[in-house]
C-alpha positions in Angstrom: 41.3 284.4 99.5 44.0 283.4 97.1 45.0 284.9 93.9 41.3 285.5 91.9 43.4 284.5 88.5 44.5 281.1 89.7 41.6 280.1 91.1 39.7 281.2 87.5 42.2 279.0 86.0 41.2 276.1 87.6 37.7 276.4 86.8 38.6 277.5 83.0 40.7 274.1 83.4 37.9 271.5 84.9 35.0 273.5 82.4 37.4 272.7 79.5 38.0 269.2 80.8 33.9 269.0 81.3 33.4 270.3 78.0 35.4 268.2 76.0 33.3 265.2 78.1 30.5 266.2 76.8 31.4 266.4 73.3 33.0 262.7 73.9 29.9 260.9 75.3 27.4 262.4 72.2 30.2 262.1 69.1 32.3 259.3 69.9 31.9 255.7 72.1 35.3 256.6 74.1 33.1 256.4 76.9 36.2 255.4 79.0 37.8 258.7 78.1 34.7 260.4 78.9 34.4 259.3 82.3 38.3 260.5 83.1 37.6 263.9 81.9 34.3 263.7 84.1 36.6 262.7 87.5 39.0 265.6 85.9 36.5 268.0 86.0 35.2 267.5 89.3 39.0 267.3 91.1 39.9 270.9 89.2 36.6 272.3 90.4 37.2 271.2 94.0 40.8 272.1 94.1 39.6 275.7 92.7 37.8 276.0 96.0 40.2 274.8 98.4 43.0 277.2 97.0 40.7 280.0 97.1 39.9 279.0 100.7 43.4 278.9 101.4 43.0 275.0 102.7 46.1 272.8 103.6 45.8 269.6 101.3 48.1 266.5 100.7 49.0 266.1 96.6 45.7 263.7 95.7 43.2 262.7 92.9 41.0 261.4 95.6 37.6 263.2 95.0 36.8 261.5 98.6 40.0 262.8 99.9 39.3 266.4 98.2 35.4 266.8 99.7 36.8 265.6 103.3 39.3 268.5 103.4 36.6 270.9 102.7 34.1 269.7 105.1 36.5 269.4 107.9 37.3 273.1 106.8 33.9 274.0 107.8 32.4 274.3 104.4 29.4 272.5 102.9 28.9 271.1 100.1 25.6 268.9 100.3 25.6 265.6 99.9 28.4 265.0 97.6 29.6 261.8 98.3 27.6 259.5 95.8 28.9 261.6 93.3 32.8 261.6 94.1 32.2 258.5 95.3 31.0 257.8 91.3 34.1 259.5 89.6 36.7 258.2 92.2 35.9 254.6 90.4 36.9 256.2 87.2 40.5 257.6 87.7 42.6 254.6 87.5 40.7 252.0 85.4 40.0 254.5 82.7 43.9 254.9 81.9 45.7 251.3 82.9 45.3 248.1 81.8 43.2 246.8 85.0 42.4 243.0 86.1 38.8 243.6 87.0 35.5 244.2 84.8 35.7 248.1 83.7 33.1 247.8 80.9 32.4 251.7 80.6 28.9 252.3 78.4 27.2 255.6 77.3 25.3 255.0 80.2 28.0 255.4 82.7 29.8 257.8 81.2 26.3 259.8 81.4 26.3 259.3 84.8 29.6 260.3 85.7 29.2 263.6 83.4 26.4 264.3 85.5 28.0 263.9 88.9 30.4 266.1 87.6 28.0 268.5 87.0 26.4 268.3 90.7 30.2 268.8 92.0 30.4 271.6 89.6 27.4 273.8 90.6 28.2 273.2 94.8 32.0 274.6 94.3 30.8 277.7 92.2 28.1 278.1 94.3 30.7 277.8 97.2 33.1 280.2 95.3 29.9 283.0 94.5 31.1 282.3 91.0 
């Protein structure tokens, strides 16, 4: 297993990231923001894991990208992929100027803090954390 400390850091990092989500979707309508710090979360929490596991991974903010390399590993983590699949939609559109219909509500945002949440609880139950 890797260094304990870094891998700590990256879950103080996504919980922090989660956090401030949460305090995003019930005092503000940056809902956009919101759903970045969700997909934020969720990549921090699965990188945590595949450091501590020692995994090989190519430089990525592909949730989909993030899960495969820990399921070819040999780990599992449930049925994940509605969920990354859910905060993989909101990495670019939530930051760039995009030519498609982004429209993020309470309601999504909701969503995506929740599939955060789900990716959350499989990596520290995957870390014994």
């Amino acid at each position: 297993m890797a260094d304990l400390n870094l891998v700590q850091e990256w879950v103080r990092k996504a919980d922090d990231d989660l956090k401030y989500a949460e305090y995003t979707i019930r005092d503000t309508e940056y809902y956009a923001h919101a759903c970045f710090n969700c997909q934020q979360a969720a990549e921090k929490y699965l990188k945590a894991f595949i450091i501590a596991k020692d995994l090989p991974f190519a430089k990525t903010h592909i949730l989909a990208a993030l899960l495969k390399t820990c399921k070819d590993a040999g780990y599992p983590f449930g049925n994940l992929l509605d969920a990354v699949n859910a905060l993989d939609s909101c990495y670019i559109d939530t930051r760039y100027p995009v030519h498609w219909p982004s429209g993020y509500t309470k309601e999504k945002a909701v969503e995506a803090y929740e599939a955060a949440v789900e990716i959350r609880a499989a990596a520290m139950s995957a870390l014994g954390f």
